[in-house]
N, C-alpha and C positions, 0 to 999 in steps of 0.2 A: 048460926054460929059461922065466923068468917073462915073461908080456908084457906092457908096460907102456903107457897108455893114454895119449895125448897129449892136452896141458891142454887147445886148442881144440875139441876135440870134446866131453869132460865142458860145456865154455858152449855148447855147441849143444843137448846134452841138457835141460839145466837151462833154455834158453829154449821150447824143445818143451813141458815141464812146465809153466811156468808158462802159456804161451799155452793148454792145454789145462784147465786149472786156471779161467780166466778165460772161455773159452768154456761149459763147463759152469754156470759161477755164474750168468750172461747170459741162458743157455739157459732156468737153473729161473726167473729173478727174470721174464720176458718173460711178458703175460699171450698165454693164448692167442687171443684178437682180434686180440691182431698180429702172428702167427703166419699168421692169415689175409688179414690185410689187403693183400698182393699178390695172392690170389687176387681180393678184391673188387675192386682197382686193377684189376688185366686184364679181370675181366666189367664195370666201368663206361668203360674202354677199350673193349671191343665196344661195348656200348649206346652209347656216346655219352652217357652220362650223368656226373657231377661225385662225387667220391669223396665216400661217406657220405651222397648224397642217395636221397630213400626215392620213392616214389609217394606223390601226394595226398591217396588215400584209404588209407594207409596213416598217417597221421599219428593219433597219439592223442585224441580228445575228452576238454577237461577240464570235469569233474566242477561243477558249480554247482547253486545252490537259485534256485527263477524263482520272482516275484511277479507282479500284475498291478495295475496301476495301476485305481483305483478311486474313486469318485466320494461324495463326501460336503458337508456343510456342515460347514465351517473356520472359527477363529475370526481375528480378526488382531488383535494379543496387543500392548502395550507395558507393559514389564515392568519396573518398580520394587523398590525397596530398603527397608523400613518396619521399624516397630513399632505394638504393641498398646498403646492407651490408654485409662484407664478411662471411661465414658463421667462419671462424679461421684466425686471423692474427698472424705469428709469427714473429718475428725481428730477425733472427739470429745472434748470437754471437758466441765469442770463448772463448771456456771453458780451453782453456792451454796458455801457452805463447810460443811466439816462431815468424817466421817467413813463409808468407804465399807463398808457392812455386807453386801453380799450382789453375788458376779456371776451374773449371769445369763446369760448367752452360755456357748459353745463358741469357741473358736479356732480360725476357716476356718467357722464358723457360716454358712449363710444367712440372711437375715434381713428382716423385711420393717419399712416405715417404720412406726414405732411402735411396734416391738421393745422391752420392758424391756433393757437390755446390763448396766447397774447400780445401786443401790440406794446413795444417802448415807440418814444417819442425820436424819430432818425432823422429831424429838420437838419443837426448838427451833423451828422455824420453827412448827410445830401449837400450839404454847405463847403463838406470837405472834398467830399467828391468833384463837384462846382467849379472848387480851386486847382485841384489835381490835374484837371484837362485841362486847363488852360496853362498852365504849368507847363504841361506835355504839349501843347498848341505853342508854343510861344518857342519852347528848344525844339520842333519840330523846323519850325523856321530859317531858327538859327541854323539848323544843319542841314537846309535845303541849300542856303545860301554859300553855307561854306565849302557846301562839295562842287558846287557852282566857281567859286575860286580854284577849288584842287586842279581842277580842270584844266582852268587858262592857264594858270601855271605848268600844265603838265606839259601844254604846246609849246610853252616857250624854255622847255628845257632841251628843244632842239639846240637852240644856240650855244648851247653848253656852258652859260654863261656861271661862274660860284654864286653869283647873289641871286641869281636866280633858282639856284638848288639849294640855296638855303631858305629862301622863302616856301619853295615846294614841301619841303621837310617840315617846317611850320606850321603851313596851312594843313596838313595830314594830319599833325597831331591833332590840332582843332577840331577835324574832321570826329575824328575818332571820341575825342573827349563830347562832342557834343552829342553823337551818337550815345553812349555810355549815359547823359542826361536824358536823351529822353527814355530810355531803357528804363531808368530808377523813375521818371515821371508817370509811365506805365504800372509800375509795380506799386506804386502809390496809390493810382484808382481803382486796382484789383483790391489793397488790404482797405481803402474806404468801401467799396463795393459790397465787401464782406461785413463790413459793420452796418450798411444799410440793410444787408438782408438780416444780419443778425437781430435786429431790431425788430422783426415779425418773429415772436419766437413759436416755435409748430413742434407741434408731437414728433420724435425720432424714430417710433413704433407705432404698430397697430394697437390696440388697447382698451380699458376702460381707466377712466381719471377721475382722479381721489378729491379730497378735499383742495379748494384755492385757497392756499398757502397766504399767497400777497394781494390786497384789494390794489382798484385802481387810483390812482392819485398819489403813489408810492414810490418814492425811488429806490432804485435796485445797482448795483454797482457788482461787475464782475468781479474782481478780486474779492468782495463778498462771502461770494458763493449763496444768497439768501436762495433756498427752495423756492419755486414757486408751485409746482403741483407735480405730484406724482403718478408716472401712466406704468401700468400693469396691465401684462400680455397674460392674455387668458386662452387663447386658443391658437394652438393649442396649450395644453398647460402639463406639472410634471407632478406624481402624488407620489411621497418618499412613504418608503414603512420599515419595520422592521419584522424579522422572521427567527424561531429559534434555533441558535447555531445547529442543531442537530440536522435540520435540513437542507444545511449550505449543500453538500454533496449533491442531494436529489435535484436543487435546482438548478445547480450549477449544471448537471448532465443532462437534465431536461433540455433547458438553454440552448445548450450544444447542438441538442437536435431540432430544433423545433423551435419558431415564435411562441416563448406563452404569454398567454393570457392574462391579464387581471381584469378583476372585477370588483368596483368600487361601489361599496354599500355606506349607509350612514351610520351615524355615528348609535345608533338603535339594534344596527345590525337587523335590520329587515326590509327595507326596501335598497334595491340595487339602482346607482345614478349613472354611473356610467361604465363604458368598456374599456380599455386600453391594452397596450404591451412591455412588456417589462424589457428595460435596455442597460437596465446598471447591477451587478452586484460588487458592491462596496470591496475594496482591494484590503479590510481589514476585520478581524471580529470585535465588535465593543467586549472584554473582557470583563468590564463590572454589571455588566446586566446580560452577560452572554447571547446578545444577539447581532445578526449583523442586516443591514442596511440596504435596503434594496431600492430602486427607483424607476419607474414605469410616465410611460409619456402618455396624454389622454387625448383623442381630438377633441372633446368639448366643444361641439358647436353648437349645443343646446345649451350652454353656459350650467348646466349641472353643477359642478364642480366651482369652488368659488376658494381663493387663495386664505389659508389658516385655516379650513375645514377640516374638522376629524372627520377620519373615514375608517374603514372597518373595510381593508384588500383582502382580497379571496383571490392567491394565488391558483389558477387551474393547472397542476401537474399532469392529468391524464385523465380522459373519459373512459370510464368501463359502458360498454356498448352491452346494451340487453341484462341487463345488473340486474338481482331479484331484489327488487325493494319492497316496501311495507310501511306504513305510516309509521313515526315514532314512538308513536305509545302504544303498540301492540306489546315494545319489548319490555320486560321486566325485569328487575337486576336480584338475582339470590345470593346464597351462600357459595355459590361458586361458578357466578357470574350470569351475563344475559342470558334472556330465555324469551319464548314465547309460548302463549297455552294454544296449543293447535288443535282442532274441532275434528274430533273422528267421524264419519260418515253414522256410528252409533249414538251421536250428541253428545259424547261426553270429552271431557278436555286430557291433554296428556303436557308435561311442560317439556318443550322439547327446547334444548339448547343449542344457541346460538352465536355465530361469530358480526361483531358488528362493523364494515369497514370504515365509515364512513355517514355521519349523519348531516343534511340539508336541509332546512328551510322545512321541518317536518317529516320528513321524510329519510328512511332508514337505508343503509345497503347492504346488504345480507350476503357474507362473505361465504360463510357453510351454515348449515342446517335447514335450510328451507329450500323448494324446489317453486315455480313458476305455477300458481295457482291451489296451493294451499291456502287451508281456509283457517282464519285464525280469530283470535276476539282480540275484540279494538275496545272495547269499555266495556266494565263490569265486573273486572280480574279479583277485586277485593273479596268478594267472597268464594273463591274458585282454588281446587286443590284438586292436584290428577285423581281423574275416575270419576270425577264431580260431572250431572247431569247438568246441560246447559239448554237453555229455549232460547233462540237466535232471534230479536225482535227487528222490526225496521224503522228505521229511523236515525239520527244522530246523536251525537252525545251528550245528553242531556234531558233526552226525550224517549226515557228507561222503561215506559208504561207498557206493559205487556200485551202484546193483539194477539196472540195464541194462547191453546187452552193449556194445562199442567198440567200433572198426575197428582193426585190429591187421594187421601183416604177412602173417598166415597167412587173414585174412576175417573177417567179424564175431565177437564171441566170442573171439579166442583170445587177445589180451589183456587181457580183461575184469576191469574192476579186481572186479568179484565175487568172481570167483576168487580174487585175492589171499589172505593170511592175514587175521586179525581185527584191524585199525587202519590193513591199510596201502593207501594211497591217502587218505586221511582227511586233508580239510582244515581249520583252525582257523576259527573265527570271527575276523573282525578285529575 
């Protein structure tokens, strides 16, 4: 005889399973630290100690790169916005008319004043000249001749004769009138003279020259005025900027005392091309962009400097001699202002604040808070908060991997980010 199982029990089964079902899944998904972690509740129960809290010197030291503050001569920098200008531009043209038979230049040529550039065609003007003397040869004559007269007539105004002082009176005019010809025949082969030289047309200045304007085979006619090629003086040459009105004052009184400086960087603001002097400050302030206009001369004879270039002037108002400097990412900016973490002789960090006068090319000038060989951290700051234990590693930044041992739970060494694999512990540059 069959026996037959009542419904209430099959739902007791089926809730058995599932509760069982549900403690296993619990059981694998639970890591096992928390498996232990009543054992650690009861031993921080004995000790009297606070669940998860470690010993002090079991706490890990982070990883940083130390610099040391260091003593140099700084400059103190007011830093403008400019361009390059030529120191002379001329446009040349031609001064005659005619046609242009030969260039003589290159395109971007150097060139110095008195350079042939191009060649008009001066047969005509040489043709004038030609005539001109002979002009002048021809009244030269006539008034060899006629003073030659004056003469005789002048012996025979012993006899005091009227006709005879009246011819005297005559021939002097002559005299005089023919002299006055060849004067004007003279000044006739000086202004051909000048049109024959005109006709070689040469650089005005020293220079570099631009594009040729006019090919040859081209006629060109002074009243014109056609360009033929542009020369630009480059050396030396003049770089304008401007500076914000608030330091009109300082420069102006710098000025006063002293040649300054500039110092012409590119337009990147990191490499410096050339030196110069400042020789202008602008006789007004630009009122809708509040700044005023400064101007500084460059020798450029390394042609550095090239006309329309932006530059980035780094006015030098004063050098601080023996200045405590610091790289600039030691410093770090808080809630109430600069700082740097400076390294106690006990390794551990304190953030000490600081005044920053001036920062260059990297490099910081530390106005108060730091003294000449304090030791500070240069990368690694992101995990760092006063009292925090530091392990000073060597190397750069970038290169975080720790070569000293750390205080770890088990004694020196047995956390040692050394050990680690190869990146881990590594921290970034910021």
């Amino acid at each position: 005889m069959r026996r037959w199982i009542r419904l209430p029990a099959l739902k007791s089964l089926a809730l058995l399973a599932v509760a069982l079902l549900i403690a296993a899944a619990v059981h694998w998904l639970l890591p096992a630290d928390a498996a232990r972690e009543p054992a650690g509740s009861a031993n921080s129960a004995q000790t009297g100690q606070p669940t998860g809290a470690q010993p002090a010197q079991q706490k890990r030291a982070v990883p940083v790169l130390a610099t040391a503050a260091t003593a140099k001569d700084f400059p103190i920098i007011i830093r403008g916005l400019g361009s390059v200008q030529a120191f002379n531009t001329v446009t040349v043209k031609s001064r005659v008319d005619g046609q242009i038979t030969q260039v003589a230049f290159q395109e971007g040529q150097y060139v110095k004043s008195g350079d042939l550039l191009m060649q008009i065609d001066a047969r005509p003007y040489q043709a004038q000249l030609a005539q001109a003397t002979a002009n002048r040869a021809k009244d030269q004559a006539n008034l060899e001749n006629a003073q030659r007269d004056l003469a005789r007539l002048a012996a025979l105004m012993q006899t005091q004769l009227a006709a005879t002082r009246q011819q005297y009176d005559t021939q002097k005019a002559l005299v005089e009138q023919l002299t006055a010809a060849v004067q004007a025949d003279q000044a006739q082969i000086d202004a051909t003279k000048l049109n024959v030289e005109y006709a070689s047309v040469r650089s005005p200045i020293e220079g570099i020259t631009g594009l040729r304007l006019v090919d040859v085979g081209n006629l060109v006619a002074a009243s014109g005025g056609t360009p033929l090629v542009v020369v630009t003086q480059i050396k030396p040459i003049f770089v304008t900027f401007t500076v914000p009105e608030r330091d009109l004052v300082l420069v102006r009184q710098t000025m006063a005392k002293h040649p300054v400086t500039v110092l012409a960087f590119d337009s990147e603001d990191g490499r410096q091309l050339s030196e110069g002097r400042l020789t202008l400050v602008n006789n007004a302030v630009d009122q809708a962009s509040g700044t005023v206009t400064l101007k500084s001369v460059f020798q450029n004879q390394d042609a550095a400097l090239w006309p329309g270039e932006f530059i980035n002037a780094h006015l030098v108002i004063d050098t601080v001699k023996n200045g405590v400097t610091v790289p600039a990412a030691t410093v770090q900016m808080g809630p109430t202002g600069p700082f740097v973490y400076l390294i106690k002789p006990d390794n551990t960090v304190e953030a000490r604040p600081v005044t920053v006068t001036q920062v260059e090319s990297g490099t910081a000038l530390i106005g108060k808070g730091l003294a000449v060989g304090d030791k500070l951290v240069a990368s690694g700051q992101a995990g760092l908060a006063p009292g925090v234990q530091v392990a000073v590693q060597q190397g750069q930044p970038g290169e975080m991997n720790a070569k000293q041992p750390e205080i770890g739970p088990e004694g020196v060494g047995s956390t040692g980010i050394n050990t680690a694999p190869s990146g881990a512990g590594e921290i970034k540059p910021r």
